[in-house]
C-alpha atoms as one frame of an Amber mdcrd trajectory, in Angstrom:
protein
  34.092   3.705   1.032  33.251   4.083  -2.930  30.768   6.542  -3.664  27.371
   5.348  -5.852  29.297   7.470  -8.720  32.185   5.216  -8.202  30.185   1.930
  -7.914  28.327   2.543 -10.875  30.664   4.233 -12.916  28.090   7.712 -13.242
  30.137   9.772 -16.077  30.295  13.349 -14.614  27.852  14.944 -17.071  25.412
  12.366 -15.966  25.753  13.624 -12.079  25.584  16.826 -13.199  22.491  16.332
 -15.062  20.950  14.185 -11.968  22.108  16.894  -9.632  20.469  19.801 -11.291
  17.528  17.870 -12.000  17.759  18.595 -15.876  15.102  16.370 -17.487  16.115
  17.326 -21.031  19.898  16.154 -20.564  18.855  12.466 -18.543  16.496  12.123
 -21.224  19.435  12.891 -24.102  21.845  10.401 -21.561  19.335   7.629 -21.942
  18.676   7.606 -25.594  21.949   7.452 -26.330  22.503   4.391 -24.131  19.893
   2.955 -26.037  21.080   3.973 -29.375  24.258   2.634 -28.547  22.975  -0.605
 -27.597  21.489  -1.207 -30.638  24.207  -2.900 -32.092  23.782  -5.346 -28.988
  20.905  -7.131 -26.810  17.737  -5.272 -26.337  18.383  -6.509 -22.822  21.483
  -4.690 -22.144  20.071  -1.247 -23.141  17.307  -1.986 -20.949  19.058  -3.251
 -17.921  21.400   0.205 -18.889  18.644   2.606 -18.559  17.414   0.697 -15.688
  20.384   0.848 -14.004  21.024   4.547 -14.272  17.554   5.390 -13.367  18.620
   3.814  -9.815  21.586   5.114  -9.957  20.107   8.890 -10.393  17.467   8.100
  -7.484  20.412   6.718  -5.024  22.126  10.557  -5.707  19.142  12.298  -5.022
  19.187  10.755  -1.542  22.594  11.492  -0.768  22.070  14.945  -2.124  18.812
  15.523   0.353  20.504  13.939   2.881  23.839  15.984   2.503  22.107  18.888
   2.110  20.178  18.488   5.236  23.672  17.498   7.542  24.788  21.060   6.356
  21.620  22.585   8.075  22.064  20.368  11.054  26.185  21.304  11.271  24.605
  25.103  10.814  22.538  24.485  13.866  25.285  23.065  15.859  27.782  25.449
  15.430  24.529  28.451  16.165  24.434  26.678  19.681  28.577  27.125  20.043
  28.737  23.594  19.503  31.508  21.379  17.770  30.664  21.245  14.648  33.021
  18.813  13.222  32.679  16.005  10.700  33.284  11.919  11.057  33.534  10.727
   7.842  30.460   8.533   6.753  28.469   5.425   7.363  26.181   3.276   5.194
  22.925   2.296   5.270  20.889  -0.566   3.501  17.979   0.297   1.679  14.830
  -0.874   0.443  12.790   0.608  -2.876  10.526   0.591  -5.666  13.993   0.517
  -7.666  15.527  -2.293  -5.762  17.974  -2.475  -2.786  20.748  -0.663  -2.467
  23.617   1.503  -0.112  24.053   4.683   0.735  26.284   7.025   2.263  25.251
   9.148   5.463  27.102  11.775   6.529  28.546  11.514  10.947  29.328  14.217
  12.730  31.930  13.572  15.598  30.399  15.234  18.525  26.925  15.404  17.608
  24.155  12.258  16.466  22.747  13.051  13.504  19.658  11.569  12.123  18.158
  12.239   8.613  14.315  13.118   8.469  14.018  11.777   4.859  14.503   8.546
   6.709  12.774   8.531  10.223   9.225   7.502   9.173  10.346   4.639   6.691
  13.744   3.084   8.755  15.082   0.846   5.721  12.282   1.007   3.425  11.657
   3.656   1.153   8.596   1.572  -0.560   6.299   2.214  -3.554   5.898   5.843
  -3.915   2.724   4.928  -5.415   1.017   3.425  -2.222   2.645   6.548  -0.064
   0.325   8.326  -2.504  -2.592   6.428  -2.684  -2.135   6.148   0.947  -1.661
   9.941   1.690  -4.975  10.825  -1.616  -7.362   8.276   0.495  -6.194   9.902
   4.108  -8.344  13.505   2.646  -5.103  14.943   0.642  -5.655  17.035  -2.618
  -3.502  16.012  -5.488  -1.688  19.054  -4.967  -1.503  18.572  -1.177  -0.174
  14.558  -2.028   2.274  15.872  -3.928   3.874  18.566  -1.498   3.966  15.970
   0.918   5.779  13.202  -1.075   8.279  16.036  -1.839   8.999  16.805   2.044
   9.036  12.847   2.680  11.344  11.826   0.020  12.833  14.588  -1.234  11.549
  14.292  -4.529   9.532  16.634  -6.639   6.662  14.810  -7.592   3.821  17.037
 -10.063   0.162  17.022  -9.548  -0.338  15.448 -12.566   1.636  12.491 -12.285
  -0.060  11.653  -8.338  -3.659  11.697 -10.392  -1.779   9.458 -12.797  -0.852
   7.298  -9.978  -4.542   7.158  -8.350  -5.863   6.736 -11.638  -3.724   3.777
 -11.954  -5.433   1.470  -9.105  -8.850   1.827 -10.563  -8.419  -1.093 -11.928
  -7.309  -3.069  -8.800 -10.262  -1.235  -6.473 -12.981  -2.618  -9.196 -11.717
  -5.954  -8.710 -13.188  -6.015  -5.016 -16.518  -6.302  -5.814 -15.333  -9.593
  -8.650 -13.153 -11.026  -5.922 -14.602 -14.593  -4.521 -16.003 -14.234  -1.080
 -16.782 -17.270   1.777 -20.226 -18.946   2.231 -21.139 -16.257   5.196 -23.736
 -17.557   7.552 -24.769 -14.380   8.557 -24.715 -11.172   6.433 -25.550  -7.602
   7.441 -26.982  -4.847   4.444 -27.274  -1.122   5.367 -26.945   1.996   3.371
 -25.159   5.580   4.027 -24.257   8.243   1.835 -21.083  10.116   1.194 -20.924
  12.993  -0.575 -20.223  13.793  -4.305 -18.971  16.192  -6.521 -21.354  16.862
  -9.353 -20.300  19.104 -12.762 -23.697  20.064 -14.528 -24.373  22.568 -17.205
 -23.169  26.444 -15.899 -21.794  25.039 -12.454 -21.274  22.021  -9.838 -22.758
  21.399  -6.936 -22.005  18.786  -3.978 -24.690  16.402  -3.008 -25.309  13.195
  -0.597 -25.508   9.872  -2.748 -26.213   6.435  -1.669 -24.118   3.498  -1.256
 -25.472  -0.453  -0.494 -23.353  -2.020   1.213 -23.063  -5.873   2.585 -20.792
  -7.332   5.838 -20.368 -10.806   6.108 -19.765 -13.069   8.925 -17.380 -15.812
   7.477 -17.769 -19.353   8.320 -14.166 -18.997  10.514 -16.486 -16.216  12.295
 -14.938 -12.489  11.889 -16.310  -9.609   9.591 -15.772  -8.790   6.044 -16.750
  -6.746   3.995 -18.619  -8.470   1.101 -19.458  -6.406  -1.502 -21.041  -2.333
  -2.322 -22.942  -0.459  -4.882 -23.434   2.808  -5.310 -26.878   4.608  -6.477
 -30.366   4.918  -4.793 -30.537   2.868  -1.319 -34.224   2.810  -1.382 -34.045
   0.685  -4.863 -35.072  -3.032  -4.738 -32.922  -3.642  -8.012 -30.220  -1.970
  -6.578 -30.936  -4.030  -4.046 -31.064  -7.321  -5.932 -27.871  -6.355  -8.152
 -26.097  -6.182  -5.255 -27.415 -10.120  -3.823 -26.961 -11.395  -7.309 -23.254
 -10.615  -7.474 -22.736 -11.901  -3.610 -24.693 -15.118  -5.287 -22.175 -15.408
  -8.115 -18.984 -14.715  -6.281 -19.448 -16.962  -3.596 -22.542 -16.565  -0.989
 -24.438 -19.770  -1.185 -26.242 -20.471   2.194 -26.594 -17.335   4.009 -29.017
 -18.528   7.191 -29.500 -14.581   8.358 -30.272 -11.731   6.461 -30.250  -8.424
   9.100 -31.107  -5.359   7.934 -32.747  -2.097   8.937 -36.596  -1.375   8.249
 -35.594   0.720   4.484 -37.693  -0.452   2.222 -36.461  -2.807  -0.309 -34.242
  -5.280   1.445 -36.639  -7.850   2.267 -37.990  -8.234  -0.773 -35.190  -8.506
  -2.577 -33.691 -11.210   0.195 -36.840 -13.101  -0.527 -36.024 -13.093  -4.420
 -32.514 -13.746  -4.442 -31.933 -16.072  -1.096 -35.793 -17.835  -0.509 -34.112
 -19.852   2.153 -33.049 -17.343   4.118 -33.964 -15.732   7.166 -34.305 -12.054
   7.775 -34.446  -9.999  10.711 -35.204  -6.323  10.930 -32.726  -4.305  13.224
 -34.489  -3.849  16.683 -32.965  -0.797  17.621 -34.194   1.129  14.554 -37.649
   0.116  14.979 -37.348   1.246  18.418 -36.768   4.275  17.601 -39.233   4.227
  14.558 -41.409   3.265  17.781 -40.485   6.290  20.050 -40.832   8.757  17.055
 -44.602   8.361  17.901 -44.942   9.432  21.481 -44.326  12.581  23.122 -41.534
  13.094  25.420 -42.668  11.760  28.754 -43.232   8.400  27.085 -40.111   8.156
  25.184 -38.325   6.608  27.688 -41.575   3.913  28.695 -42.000   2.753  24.831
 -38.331   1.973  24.539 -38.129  -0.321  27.902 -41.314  -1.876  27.397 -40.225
  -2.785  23.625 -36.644  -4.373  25.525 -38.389  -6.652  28.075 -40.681  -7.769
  25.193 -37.853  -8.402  22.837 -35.870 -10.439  25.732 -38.125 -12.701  26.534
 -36.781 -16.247  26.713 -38.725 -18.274  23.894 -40.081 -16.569  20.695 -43.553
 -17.713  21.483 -43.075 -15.921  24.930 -42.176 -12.526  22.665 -44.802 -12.981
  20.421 -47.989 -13.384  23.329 -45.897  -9.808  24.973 -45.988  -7.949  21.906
 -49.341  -8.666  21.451 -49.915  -6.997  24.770 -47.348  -4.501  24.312 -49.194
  -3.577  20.356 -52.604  -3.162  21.874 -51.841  -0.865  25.094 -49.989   1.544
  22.728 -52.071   1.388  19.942 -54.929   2.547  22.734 -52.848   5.637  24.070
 -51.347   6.570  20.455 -53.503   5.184  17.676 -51.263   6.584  14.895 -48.858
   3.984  16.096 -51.493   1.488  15.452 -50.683   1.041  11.703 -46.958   0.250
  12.330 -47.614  -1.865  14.844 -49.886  -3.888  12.739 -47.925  -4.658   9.926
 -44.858  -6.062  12.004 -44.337  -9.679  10.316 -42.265 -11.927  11.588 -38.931
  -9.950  10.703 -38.786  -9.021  14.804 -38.601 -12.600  15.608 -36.144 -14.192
  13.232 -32.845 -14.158  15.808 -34.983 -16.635  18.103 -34.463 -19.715  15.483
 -30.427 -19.339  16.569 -28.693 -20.004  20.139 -29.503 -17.806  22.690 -25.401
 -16.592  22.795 -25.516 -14.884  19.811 -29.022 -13.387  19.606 -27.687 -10.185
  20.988 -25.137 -10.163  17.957 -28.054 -10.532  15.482 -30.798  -9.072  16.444
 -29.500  -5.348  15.737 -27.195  -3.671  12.815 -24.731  -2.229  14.893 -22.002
  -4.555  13.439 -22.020  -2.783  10.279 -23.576   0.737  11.112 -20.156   0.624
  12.527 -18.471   0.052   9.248 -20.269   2.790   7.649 -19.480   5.088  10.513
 -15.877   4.663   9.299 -16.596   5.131   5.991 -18.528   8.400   6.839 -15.725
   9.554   9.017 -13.120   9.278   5.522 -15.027  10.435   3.332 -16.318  13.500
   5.394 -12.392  14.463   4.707 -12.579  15.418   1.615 -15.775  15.909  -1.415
 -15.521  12.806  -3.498 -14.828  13.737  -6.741 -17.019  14.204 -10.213 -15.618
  10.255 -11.167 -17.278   7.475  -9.256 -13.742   5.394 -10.209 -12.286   8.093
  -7.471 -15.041   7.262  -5.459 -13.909   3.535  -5.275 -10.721   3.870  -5.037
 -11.351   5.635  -1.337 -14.402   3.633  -0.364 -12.476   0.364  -1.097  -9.377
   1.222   0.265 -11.475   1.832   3.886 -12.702  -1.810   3.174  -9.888  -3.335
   2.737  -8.613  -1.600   5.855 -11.269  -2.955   7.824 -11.357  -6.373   7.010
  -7.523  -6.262   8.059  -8.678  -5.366  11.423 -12.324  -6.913  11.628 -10.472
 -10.266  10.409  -8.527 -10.411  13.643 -11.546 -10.854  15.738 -13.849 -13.577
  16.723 -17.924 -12.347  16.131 -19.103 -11.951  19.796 -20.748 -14.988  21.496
 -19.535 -17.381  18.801 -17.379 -18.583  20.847 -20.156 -18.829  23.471 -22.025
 -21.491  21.440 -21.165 -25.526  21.587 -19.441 -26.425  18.402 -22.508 -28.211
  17.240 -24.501 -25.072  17.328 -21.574 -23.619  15.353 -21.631 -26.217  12.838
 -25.379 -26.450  12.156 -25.122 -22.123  11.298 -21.971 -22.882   8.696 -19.384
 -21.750  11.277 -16.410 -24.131  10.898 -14.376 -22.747  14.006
């Protein structure tokens, strides 16, 4: 079998320059290709250069890979094994730089299997997604590149993996201009994540706010729609945020569900008039129990349930009217709250009993921002809020891979005419 230098005709002061890793001479090799291809096509020089640049990554593998049968023959022979050779086999692979075969070494009494290649089989990929991949997973720059060194066997500096991340700012903005669907039903909630902040004589690390919105698409599974970052108890922040769903896509939302943070439903009310908006039950439960002492902890939240399941709205409305005046007797600083509940409690009765249970709360995307919680507790975002993107975007775009797979629950429950009179085309 030819080796790559024989396939591609690599001079021997080019593999030795490759081999030693000598920047200064492959950078002397490739000007002179293209010096000497002035005389020709532009084209030729560049497919020249292009083609040792391959060329040099193909020997790196082999080297790696040679240099790690050595250590495995090493081991062999420790264990009073055969250590013997068998000649070589190739393999078919897939990169950045194009496909291409290589030569692994076979030893005759042993099975040999290179690490560089385990986690990848045939596909070496973009190192640049391994390292976006390996930045968004809670790696330092310094830790990304150490790791894409012991993966590929290529040095890979600091500088140029913060190059790399700083490359797909660009794409990650684009999520939030990207064209959504006409979601029936969409979710808002807030978290925070926290930040790395550089002020005058030091830096300190703080919790910031990010708005964000889940959709339920018409074909019924969860995506994520859109996120800002900044103050979560803004209504302009607020309205931004509907304005740009309005603009890229979000026409007829019927549901609005939300928690009880201020802001929200006024800004609904601005942006989508038409639209319904519940408040989460579950938080206002709890606003509920934050009143009463122990003992009654346990009676506020069960009597708030049987209210909030009765069968007609009307029904719900006559028991928390009930409900409102016995605990307003016993706890009369509950009385306020109680008072100013509108008609936000009620909203999830105008849609089919089979998915109340799916609207009436905002677990569906508390979830969301549970995973983004979990990410970003790996690591303190940094200073830049493009870094900040970049991770919060790539756990978005991870989730609506999954979420998409998945049918909302008790969709499927509903006839399709209830379906089709919500915007649900499945």
């Amino acid at each position: 079998m030819k080796s790559i230098q024989q396939t591609e005709q690599l001079s021997d002061r080019e593999l030795k320059a490759v081999l030693r890793g000598d920047e200064a001479s492959l950078g002397s090799l490739i000007r002179e290709d293209a010096v000497n291809a002035i005389a020709g096509s532009a084209g030729s020089a560049v497919a020249r250069i292009m083609s040792k640049t391959k060329t040099a990554f193909q020997v790196m593998l082999e080297k790696v890979i040679g240099e790690e049968f050595l250590a495995f023959l090493e081991d062999v022979a420790k264990r009073n094994g055969d250590a013997s050779r068998n000649g070589y086999y190739s393999r078919k692979i897939h990169s950045a730089f194009g496909d291409f075969e290589i030569q692994i070494p076979r030893a005759r009494y042993a099975a040999f299997r290179t690490k560089l290649l385990a986690k990848y089989g045939h596909d070496l990929g973009d190192i640049s997604s391994k390292a976006i991949e390996l930045y968004s997973s809670g790696l330092s720059g310094e830790e990304t590149a150490k790791a894409l060194a012991d993966m590929l066997g290529v040095g890979v500096s600091r500088g140029k993996v913060q190059e790399i991340v700083d490359s797909t700012i660009g794409e990650a903005l684009k999520f939030n201009e990207e064209p959504i669907p006409d979601c029936p039903i969409v979710y808002l909630d807030a978290t925070y994540m926290p930040r790395k902040r550089a002020y005058y004589g030091g830096k300190s690390v703080e919790s910031e706010g990010i708005l964000v919105a889940l959709g339920i698409t018409p074909q019924g599974t969860k995506k994520v729609l859109g996120f800002r970052f900044g103050d979560t108890e803004s209504i302009d922040k607020w309205e931004g945020l509907l304005q740009s769903l309005k603009e890229r896509g979000l026409r007829n939302p019927r549901l609005f569900v939300t928690d009880g943070l201020s802001g929200r439903p006024e800004a609904i009310g601005r942006r989508f008039p038409g639209a319904l908006h519940q408040r989460c039950l579950v938080h206002y439960r709890r606003n509920l129990a934050s009143y009463v002492v122990r003992k009654d902890k346990k009676a506020i939240c069960d009597d708030f349930r049987k209210v909030m399941s009765m069968p007609t709205k009307e029904e719900a409305r006559k028991a928390f009217r009930s409900f409102a005046a016995f605990w307003s007797e016993k706890y009369k600083g509950m009385s306020g709250m109680l008072s100013k509940t509108g008609r936000d409690i009620f909203a999830y009765y105008a849609f089919p009993r089979a998915i109340r249970k799916s609207i009436c709360t905002s677990n569906a995307i508390e979830s969301l921002n549970a995973k983004l919680k979990r990410e970003t507790r790996k690591r303190i975002l940094a200073n830049s809020e493009d870094n900040a993107t970049i991770i919060t975007v790539n756990v978005f775009r991870s989730y609506d891979k999954s979420a998409g797979m998945r049918s909302r629950k008790g969709l499927m429950e509903m006839s399709r005419e209830e379906r089709l009179k919500m915007g649900f085309v499945v």
